[in-house]
C-alpha positions in Angstrom: 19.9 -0.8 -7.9 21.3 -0.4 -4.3 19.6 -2.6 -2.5 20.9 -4.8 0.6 20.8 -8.6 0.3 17.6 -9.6 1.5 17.0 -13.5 0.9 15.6 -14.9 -1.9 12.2 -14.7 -2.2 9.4 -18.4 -2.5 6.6 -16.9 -4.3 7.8 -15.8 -7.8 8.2 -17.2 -11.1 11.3 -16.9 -13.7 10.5 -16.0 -16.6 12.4 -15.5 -20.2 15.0 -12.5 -20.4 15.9 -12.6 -16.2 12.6 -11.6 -16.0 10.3 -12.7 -13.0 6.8 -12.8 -11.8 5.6 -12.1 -8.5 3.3 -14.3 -7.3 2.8 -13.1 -3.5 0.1 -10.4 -4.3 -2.7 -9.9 -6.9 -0.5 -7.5 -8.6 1.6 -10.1 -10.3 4.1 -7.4 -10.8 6.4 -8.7 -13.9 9.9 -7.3 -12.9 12.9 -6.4 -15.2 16.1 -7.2 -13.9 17.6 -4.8 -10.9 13.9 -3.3 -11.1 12.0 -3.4 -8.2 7.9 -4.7 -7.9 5.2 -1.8 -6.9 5.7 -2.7 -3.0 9.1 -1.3 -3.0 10.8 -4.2 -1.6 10.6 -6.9 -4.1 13.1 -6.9 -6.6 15.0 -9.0 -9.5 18.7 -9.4 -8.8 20.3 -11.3 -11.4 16.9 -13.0 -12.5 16.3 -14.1 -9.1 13.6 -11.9 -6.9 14.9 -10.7 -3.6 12.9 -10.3 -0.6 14.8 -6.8 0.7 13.2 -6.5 3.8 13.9 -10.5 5.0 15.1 -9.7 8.7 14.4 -5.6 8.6 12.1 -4.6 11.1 10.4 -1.3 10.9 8.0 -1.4 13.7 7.5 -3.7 16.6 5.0 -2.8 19.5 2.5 -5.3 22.3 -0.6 -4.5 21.4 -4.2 -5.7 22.3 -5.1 -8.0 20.0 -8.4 -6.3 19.6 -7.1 -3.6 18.4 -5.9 -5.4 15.0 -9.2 -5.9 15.3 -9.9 -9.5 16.3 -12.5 -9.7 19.0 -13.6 -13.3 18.4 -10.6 -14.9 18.7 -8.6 -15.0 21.9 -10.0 -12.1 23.5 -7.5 -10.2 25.9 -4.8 -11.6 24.9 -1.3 -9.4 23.7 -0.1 -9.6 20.4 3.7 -8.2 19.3 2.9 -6.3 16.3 5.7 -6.2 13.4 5.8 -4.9 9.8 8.1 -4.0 7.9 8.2 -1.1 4.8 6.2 -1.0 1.6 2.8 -1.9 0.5 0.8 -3.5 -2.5 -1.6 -0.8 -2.3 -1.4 3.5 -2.3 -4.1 4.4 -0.3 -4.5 8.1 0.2 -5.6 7.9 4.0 -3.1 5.5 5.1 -2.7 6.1 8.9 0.5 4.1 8.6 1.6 6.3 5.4 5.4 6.9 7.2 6.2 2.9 7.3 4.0 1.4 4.6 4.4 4.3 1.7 8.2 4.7 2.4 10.1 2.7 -0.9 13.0 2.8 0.9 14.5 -0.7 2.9 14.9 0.5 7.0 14.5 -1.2 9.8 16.1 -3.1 12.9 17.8 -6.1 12.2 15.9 -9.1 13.1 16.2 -12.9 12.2 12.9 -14.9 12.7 14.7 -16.2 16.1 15.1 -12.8 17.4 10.9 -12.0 16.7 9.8 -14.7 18.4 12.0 -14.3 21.5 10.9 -10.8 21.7 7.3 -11.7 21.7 8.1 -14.1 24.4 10.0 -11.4 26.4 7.0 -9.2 25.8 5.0 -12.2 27.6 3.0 -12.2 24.5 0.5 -14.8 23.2 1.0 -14.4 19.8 2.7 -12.5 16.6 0.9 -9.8 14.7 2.1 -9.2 11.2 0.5 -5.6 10.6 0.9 -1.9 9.4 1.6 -2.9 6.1 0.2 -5.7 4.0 1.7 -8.7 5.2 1.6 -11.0 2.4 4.8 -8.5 1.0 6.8 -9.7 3.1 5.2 -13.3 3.6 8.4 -15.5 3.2 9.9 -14.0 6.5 6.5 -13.9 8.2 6.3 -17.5 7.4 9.8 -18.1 9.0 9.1 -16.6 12.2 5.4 -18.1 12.3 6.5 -21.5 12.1 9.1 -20.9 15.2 6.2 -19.0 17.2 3.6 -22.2 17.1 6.4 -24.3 17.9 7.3 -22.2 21.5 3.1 -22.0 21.8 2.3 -18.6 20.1 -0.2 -18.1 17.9 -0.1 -16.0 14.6 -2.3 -13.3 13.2 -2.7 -10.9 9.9 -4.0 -7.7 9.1 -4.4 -7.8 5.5 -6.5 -6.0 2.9 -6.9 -9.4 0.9 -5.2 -8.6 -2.7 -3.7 -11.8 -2.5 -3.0 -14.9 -4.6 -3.9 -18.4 -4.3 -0.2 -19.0 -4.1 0.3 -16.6 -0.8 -3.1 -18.1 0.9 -1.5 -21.6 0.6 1.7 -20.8 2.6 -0.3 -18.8 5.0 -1.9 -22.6 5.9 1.5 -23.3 6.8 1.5 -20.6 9.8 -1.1 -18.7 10.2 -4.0 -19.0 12.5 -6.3 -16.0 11.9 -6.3 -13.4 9.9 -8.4 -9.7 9.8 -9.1 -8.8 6.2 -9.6 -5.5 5.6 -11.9 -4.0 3.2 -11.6 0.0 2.3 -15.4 2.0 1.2 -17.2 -1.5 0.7 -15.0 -2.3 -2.4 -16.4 0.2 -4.0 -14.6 -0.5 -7.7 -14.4 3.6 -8.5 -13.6 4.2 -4.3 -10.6 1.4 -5.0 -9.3 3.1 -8.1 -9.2 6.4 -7.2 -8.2 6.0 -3.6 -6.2 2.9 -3.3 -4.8 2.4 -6.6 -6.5 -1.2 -7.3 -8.2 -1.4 -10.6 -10.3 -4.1 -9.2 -11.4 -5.3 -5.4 -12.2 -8.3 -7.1 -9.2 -10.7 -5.9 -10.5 -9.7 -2.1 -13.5 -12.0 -2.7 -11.5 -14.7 -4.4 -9.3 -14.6 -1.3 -11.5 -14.6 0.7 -13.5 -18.3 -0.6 -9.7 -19.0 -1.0 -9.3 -18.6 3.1 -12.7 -20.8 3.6 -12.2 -23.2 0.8 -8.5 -24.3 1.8 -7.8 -23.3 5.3 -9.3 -23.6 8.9 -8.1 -19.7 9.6 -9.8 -17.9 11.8 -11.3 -15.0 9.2 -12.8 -11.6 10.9 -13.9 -8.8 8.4 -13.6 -5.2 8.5 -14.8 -2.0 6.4 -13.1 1.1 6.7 -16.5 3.4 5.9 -14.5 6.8 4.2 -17.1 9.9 4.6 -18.3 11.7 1.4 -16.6 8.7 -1.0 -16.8 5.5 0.1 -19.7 5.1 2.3 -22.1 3.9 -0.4 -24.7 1.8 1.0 -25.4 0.1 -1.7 -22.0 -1.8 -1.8 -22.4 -2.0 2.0 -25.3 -3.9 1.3 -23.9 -6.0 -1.5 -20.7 -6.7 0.6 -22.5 -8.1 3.7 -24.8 -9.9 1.4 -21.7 -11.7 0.2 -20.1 -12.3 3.5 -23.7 -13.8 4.9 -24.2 -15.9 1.7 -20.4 -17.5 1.9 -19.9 -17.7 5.2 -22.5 -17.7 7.4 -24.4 -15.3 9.9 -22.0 -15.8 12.9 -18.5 -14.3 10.8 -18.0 -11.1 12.6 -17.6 -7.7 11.2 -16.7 -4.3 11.6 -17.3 -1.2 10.3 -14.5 1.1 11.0 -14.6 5.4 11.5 -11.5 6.5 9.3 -10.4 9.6 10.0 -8.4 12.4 8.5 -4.8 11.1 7.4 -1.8 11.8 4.9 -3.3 13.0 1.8 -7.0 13.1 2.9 -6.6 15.7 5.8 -9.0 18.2 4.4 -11.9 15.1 4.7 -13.6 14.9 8.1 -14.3 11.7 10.2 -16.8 9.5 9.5 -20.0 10.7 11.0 -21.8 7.7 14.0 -24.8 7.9 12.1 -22.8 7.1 9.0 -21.7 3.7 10.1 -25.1 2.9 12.1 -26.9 3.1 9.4 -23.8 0.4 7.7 -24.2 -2.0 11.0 -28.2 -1.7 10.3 -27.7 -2.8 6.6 -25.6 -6.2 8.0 -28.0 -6.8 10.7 -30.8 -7.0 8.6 -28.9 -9.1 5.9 -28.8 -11.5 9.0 -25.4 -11.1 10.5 -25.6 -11.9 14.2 -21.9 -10.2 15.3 -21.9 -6.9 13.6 -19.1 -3.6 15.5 -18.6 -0.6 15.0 -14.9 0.2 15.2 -12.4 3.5 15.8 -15.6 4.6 18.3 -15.0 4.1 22.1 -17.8 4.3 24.2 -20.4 3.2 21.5 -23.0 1.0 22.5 -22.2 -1.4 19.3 -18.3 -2.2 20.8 -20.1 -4.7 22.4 -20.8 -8.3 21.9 -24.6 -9.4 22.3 -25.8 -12.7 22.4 -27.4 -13.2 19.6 -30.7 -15.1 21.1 -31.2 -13.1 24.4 -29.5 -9.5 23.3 -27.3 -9.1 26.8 -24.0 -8.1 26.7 -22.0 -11.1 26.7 -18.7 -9.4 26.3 -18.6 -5.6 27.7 -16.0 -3.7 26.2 -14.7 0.2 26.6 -12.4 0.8 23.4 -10.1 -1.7 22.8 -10.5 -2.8 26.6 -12.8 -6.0 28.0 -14.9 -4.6 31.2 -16.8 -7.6 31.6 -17.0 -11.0 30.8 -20.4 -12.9 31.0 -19.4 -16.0 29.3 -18.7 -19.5 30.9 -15.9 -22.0 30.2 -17.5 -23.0 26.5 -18.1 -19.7 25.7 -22.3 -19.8 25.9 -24.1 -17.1 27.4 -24.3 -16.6 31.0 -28.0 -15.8 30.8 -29.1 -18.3 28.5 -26.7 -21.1 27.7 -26.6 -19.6 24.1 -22.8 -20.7 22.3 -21.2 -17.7 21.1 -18.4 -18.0 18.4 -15.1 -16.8 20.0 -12.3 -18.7 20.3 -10.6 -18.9 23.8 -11.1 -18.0 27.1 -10.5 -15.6 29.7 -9.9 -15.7 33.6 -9.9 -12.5 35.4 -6.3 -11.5 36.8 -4.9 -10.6 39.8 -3.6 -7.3 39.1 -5.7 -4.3 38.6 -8.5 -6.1 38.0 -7.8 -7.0 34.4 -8.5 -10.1 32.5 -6.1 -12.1 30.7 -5.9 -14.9 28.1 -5.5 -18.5 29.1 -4.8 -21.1 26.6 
């Protein structure tokens, strides 16, 4: 195995024959000495397992930070967006398919040090760990976390949840919100035969994991696939989950995929598709239900939930107008609305910007 050095990995056990257990997704991938786990960067050296990608950066770009998306927490603020290669999952319409289905170990090198500065140069507020499933690579996005709260940025996933009670405790050592990202409703057949997961259920257990043991900010998203995982029924069951275990004021959004990698012969997901999905969470009782991937759309918006104004007007992944005060209640009727920070308009081009 060729491999470079990486660092040693946190979240693994040793096991008899050099053999160790993986402990960082809900794969639990049992690897062989000099084999590698299903993520492609995982692997046992010498009965020891190496994170491979510790300080290899594949992608880094300022981003929006609703574009991850998380509209509910800090709103117009900039996030540096990082990942790294590999993946815990083999999704067939993966629109990052060139950095998080390569199995090979690329990338620029970075120490934790050198991420956070960047982000700072950027004149970020905070680090996204995105593109790929974060909790691969957790031990390194851990290191640079911890550095980034202590210069005053915040930290953010974007993960599709097939995690371990194990990686959810050392996110609550650095993380401060997180976007997880279900795929057709977690459909079990859509997950097996698109994704490669034989069962969604670990998402859920994550997910009361997150609530039960962390104060993370949690957003939810549904990518709605057309012809194969846009089943109403689990749309119905999921939102019925996330309104029984955490409330009607958790937002969500249902997301338009569109044609990528090996699904390019599928088309994109029709509006009426995912209106009738955002109808199915209203009337479960969800207050702060979006549609996603659709620019322009009425339901980009955020309503208040007891007057129906537009409290926060938005154009794609763009804030046009604010009509919230300095608690974040309604300007028409006092109502509190659940997002987290503030904004004050800007004095160039008219734009708003986050203030902590």
């Amino acid at each position: 195995m060729i491999n470079p050095p990486g660092k040693e990995a946190i979240l693994y056990e040793k096991m008899p024959d050099d053999k160790v257990k993986c402990t960082a997704c809900a794969r639990y991938c049992e690897v062989k000495k000099d084999q590698i786990g299903l993520c492609g960067i995982r692997g046992n050296e010498n009965g020891k397992l190496q994170l491979y990608v510790y300080g290899k950066v594949i992608s880094g770009h300022v981003d929006p930070i609703e574009k991850k998306p998380l509209i509910h927490y800090f709103p117009g603020s900039k996030v540096y967006s990082i990942a790294t290669t590999g993946c815990n999952w083999l999704c067939r319409y993966c629109q990052n398919s060139d950095i998080s289905q390569r199995r090979k170990v690329e990338g620029i090198d970075m120490s934790p040090d050198d991420v956070v500065n960047t982000a700072i140069q950027y004149g970020a507020h905070g680090i996204a760990y995105t593109y790929n499933e974060p909790s691969i690579f957790i031990e390194y996005a851990r290191d640079c976390g911890v550095i980034a709260r202590k210069k005053g940025l915040f930290n953010v996933f974007v993960s599709n949840g097939y995690d371990t009670p194990e990686s959810v405790s050392m996110m609550n050592e650095f993380l401060d919100g997180i976007t997880v990202d279900f795929k057709g409703s977690a459909e079990p057949e859509f997950t097996r035969k698109f994704i490669g997961v034989p069962d969604p259920q670990p998402i859920f257990d994550t997910l009361l994991n997150i609530r039960d043991k962390t104060k993370i900010h949690l957003e939810i998203t549904d990518l709605i696939v057309p012809k194969v995982g846009d089943n109403l029924d689990y749309a119905k069951k999921l939102s019925k989950f996330i309104y029984d275990e955490f409330g009607p004021e958790i937002p969500i959004h249902f997301l338009r995929f569109h044609p990528d990698y090996k699904m390019m012969d599928y088309p994109s997901t029709p509006i009426e598709t995912l209106e009738k999905h955002y109808d199915i969470a209203r009337d479960v009782g969800l207050k702060y239900v979006y549609l996603g991937n659709v620019p322009g759309h009425k339901l980009e918006h955020t309503y208040c939930s007891e007057c129906k104004k537009i409290v926060v007007d938005r154009y794609g992944f763009n804030i046009v107008s604010w009509n919230l005060d300095e608690n974040n209640c309604c300007l028409f009727c006092s109502n509190p609305i659940p997002i987290t920070g503030k904004l004050q308009k800007g004095y160039k081009e008219d734009r708003f910007q986050f203030v902590s």
